[in-house]
C-alpha positions, 0 to 999 in steps of 0.5 A: 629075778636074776639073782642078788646083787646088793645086801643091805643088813638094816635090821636094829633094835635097841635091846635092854636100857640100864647098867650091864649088871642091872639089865636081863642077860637073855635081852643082851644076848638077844640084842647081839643075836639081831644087831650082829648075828643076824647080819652076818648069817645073811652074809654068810648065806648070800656069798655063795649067790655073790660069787657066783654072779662074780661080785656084788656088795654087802652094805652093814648098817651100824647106826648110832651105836658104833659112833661112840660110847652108849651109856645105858645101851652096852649091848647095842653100842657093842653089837653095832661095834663089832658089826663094824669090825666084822665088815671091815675084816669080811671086806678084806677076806673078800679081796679081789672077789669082786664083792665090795663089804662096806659099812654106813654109821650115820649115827643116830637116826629119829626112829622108834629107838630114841625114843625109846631112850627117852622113854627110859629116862635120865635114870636109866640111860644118865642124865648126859645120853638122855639130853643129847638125845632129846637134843638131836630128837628136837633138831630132828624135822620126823621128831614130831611125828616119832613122839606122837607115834605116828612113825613106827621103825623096826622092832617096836616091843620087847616081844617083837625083838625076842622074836626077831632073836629067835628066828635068827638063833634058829638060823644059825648052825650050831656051834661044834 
């Protein structure tokens, strides 16, 4: 290959489902170390590969959790945010470089996270967030095929994610 001319931050995994005071702070912190953390190591890791071809794009997928409020999701819903926040400021920080930041949220996606949302229950995620996603689940034409399991995206187990947080903690330079 001759160098990196595109990034594409895709990773996502849900993270703890329930009330803030009610889920595992180790989870929530894990949730942001992958949704945000995670996107802007590699950022920081390939502007020097961008710079010197003289340019590129970075391109931060949000999904649905920057879309508005997550019930039942705090931490996906504020590391998704940020996420957004981060690009919009690291594509102003990179002004006349050549290098183009852009952020996508379309929204919510049929994957493995909706239904883990389902899985969860109304009690859990409330009773509004739960019938919006068996909505947009049923409207969905991969609905079928993500509730027989047949389609498996991302990060699939609480192991899976905790792995995935401690591989990017490990990357990351301690804080001074």
């Amino acid at each position: 290959f001759g160098g990196v001319d595109v990034l594409v931050n895709n990773a996502g995994v849900l993270g703890p489902v329930g009330l803030l005071d009610e889920v595992a702070w180790s989870a929530w912190k894990d949730t942001v170390a992958v949704n945000l953390l995670g996107p802007v190591y590699l950022c920081r890791a390939f502007l020097p590969h961008l710079r010197a071809r003289g340019g590129g794009k970075i391109i931060n997928l949000s999904g649905g959790g920057a879309t508005g409020p997550r019930p039942g999701a705090c931490a996906y819903a504020a590391a998704k945010t940020a996420l957004v926040r981060f690009t919009e400021t690291l594509a102003v920080e990179l002004s006349g470089t050549g290098i183009e930041v852009n952020a996508i949220s379309p929204g919510a996606m049929a994957t493995r996270m909706m239904t883990d949302l389902l899985e969860a229950g109304p009690e859990r995620v409330g009773a509004k967030e739960y019938a919006h996603t068996q909505e947009m689940l049923e409207d969905t034409p991969r609905a079928q095929a993500i509730i027989e399991g047949a389609l498996m995206d991302g990060v699939r187990s609480k192991a899976e994610m905790k792995a995935a947080a401690a591989l990017v903690a490990a990357a990351l330079p301690t804080a001074t």
